[in-house]
C-alpha positions in Angstrom: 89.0 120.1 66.6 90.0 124.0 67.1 87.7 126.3 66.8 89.0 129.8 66.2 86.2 131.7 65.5 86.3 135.2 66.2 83.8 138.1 65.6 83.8 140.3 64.0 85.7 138.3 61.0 89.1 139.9 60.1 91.7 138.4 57.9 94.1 138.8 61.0 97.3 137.7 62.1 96.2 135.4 64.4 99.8 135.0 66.0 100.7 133.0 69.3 104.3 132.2 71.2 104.5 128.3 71.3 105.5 127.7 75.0 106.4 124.4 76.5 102.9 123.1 78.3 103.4 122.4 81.8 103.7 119.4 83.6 99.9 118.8 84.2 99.0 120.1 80.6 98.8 117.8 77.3 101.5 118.5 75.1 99.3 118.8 71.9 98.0 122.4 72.1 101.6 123.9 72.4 102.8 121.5 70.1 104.9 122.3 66.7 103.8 119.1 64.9 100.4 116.9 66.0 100.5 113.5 65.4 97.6 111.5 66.7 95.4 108.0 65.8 94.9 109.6 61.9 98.5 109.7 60.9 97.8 106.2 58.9 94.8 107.6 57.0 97.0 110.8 56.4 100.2 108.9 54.8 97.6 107.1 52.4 96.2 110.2 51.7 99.5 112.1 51.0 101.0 109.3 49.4 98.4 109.0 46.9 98.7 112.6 46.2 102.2 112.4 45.9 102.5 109.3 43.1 100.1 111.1 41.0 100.7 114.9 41.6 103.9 115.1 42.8 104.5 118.3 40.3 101.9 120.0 42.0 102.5 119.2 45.7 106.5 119.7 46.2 108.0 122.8 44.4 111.3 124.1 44.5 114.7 122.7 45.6 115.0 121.2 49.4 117.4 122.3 51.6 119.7 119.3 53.0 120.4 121.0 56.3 116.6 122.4 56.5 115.0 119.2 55.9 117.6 117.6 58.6 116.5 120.0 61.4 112.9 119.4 60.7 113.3 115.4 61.4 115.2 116.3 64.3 112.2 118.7 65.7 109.9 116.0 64.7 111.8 113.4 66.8 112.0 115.3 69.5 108.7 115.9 69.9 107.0 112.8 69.0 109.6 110.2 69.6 109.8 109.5 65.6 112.4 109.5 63.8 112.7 110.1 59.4 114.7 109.9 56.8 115.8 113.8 56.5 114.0 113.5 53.1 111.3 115.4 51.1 109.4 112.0 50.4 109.7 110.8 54.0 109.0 114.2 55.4 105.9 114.8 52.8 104.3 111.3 53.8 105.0 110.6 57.8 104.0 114.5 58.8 100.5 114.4 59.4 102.0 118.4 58.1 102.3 120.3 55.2 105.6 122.5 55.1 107.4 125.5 53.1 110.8 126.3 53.3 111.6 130.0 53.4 115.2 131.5 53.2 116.8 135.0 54.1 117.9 137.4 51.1 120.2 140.1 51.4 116.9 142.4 51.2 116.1 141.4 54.6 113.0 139.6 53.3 112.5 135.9 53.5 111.4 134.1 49.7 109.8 130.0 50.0 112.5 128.3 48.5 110.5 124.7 48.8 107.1 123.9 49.1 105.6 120.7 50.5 101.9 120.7 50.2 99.7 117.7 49.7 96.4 119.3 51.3 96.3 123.0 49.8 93.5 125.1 50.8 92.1 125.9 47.1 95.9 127.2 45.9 98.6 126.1 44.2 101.8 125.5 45.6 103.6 125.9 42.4 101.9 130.0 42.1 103.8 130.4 45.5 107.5 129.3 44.8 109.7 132.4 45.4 107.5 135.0 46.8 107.6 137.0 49.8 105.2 136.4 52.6 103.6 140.1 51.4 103.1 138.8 47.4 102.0 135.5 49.1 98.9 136.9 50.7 98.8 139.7 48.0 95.2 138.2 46.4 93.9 137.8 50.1 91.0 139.7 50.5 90.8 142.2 53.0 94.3 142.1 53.8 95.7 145.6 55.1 96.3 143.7 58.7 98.3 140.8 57.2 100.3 143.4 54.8 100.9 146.4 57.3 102.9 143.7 59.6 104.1 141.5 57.0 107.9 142.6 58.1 107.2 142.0 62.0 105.5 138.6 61.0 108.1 137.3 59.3 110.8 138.2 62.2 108.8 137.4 64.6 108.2 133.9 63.3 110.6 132.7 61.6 113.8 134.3 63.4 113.1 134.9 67.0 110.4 131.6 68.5 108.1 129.0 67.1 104.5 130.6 67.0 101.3 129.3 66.5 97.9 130.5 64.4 94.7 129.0 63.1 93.0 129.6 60.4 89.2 128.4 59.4 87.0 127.8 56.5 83.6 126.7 55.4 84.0 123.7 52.6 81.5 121.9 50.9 84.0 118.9 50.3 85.4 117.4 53.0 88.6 115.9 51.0 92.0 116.9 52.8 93.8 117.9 49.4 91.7 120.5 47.7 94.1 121.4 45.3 92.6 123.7 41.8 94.2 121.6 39.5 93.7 118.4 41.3 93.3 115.5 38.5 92.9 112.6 41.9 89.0 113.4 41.8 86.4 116.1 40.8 86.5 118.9 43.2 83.3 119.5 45.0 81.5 122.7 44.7 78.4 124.6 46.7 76.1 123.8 43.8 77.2 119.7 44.7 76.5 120.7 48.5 72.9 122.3 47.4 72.5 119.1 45.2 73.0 117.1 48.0 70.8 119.0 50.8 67.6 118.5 47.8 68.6 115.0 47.3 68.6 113.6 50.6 66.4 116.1 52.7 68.7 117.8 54.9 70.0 121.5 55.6 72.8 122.8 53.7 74.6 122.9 57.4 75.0 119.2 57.0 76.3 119.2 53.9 79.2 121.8 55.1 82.6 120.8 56.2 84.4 122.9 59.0 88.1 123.1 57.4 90.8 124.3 60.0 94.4 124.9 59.1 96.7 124.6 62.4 100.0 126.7 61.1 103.1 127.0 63.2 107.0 128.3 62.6 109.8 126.7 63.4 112.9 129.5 63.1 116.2 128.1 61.9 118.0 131.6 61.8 121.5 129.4 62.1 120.8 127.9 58.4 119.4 131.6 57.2 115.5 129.9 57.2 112.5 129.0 58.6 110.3 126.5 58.7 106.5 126.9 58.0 103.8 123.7 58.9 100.3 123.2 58.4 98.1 121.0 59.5 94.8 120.5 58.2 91.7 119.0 59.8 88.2 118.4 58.7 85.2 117.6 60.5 81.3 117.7 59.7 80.2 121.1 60.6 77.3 120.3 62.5 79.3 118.0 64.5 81.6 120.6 65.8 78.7 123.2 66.3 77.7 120.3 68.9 80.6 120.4 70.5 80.4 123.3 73.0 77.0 125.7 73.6 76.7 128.7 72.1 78.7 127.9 68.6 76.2 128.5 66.3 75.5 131.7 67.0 79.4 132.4 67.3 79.4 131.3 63.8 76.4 133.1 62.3 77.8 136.4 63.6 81.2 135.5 62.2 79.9 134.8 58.9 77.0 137.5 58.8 80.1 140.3 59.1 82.4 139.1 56.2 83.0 141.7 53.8 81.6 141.2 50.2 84.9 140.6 49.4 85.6 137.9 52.0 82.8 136.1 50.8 83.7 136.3 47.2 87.2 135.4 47.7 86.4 132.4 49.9 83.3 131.3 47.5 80.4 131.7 49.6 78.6 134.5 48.0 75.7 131.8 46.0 75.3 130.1 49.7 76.2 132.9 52.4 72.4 134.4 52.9 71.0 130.2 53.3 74.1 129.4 55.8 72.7 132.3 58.1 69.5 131.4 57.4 69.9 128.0 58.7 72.7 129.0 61.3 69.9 131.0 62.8 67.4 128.1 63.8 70.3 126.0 65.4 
């Protein structure tokens, strides 16, 4: 499990050149898809999302060509190979991916959208923006917006790059899709419920929710390619991991802007995750 916590918190960009590792080096790090012992539970998870909420998971019209140079990449890495189709691409990536294409304005728009484990968005809201009106209701955003050009030239016409991104959940489902109709979404007040319940700190109760992104250029076909890859893990269970997390975390969290909080839903429960960050 990545753990990209920086302080103090900034909704940065976060980017990374994807090299090729080196001969003593796992592959997976530098890697543009992962695919690992979970790629069963994460077909059943996106096929179920896909038979019932296939409206809300793959927006927009695929590209033939696009979709083809993605099972290629895939095969090369991994050794797999699939259909060049969005129901074989959707299910067998343990990725989500979005489509952008080149307009005459010299910005990219998402012309298709797979997305089975959204991150509390909709994929539909998305369809046909630029990568600035994308992040538009991101709190806190100036960084993302003042190199939104660079990014998208950078990423998705000149190499393959890499960035993380991290959240605090109190659900630990991989799809958590607003309009989700699969199951009830879980909220804080559910995670607060639960801590009374059975005794324990609201820290066990949190999920750590990481989204590994990377870009795949395709500047021959006038696109790019845009994965994600999301992982869960109990959050106490990946404060265990190395020394020193917990306090990595409580100062990450402790400078949040109002607004970061607010936008990512932590304002009822911010001041009790320090609190309880802070006896770790």
């Amino acid at each position: 499990m990545p753990w990209p916590v920086l302080s103090p918190f900034r909704m940065r960009p976060g980017l990374a050149r994807l090299h090729a590792p080196a001969p003593d080096q796992p592959a997976a790090p530098h890697a543009l898809f992962l695919r690992d012992a979970l790629a069963p539970v994460y077909r059943a998870h996106k096929t179920q999302v896909l038979a019932h909420e296939a409206a809300f998971t793959q927006v927009g019209t695929p590209h033939g060509p696009t979709l083809q140079a993605i099972a290629q990449a895939y095969a090369r890495e991994t050794g797999v190979e699939l259909a060049p189709d969005p129901a074989a691409l959707a299910t067998a990536l343990q990725e989500d991916f979005v489509v952008l294409h080149d307009h005459p304005d010299g910005d990219m728009r998402t012309e298709f959208l797979s997305v089975s484990f959204a991150s509390n968005w909709n994929p539909q809201d998305k369809l046909g923006l630029t990568f600035a009106a994308i992040h538009q209701p991101v709190a806190d955003n100036a960084l993302l917006q003042s190199g939104a050009r660079g990014i998208i030239d950078m990423a998705f016409r000149q190499a393959s790059m890499l960035r993380h991104v991290w959240l605090l959940s109190p659900s630990d489902d991989l799809s958590q899709h607003p309009n989700t109709r699969l199951q009830r979404r879980a909220t804080w007040d559910d995670a607060l419920a639960r801590a009374e319940q059975q005794g324990t700190t609201l820290l066990a109760q949190t999920t750590f929710r990481v989204e590994r992104q990377t870009t795949l250029p395709l500047p021959e076909l006038q696109r790019g390619a845009f994965f994600i890859r999301v992982m869960v893990c109990p959050l106490l269970a990946v404060l265990q991991q190395a020394a020193g997390r917990s306090a990595e975390l409580h100062e990450a969290v402790a400078s949040m802007s109002s607004a970061v909080v607010e936008y990512r839903g932590m304002t009822p429960v911010r001041d009790r995750l320090l609190a309880e960050l802070s006896t770790l």
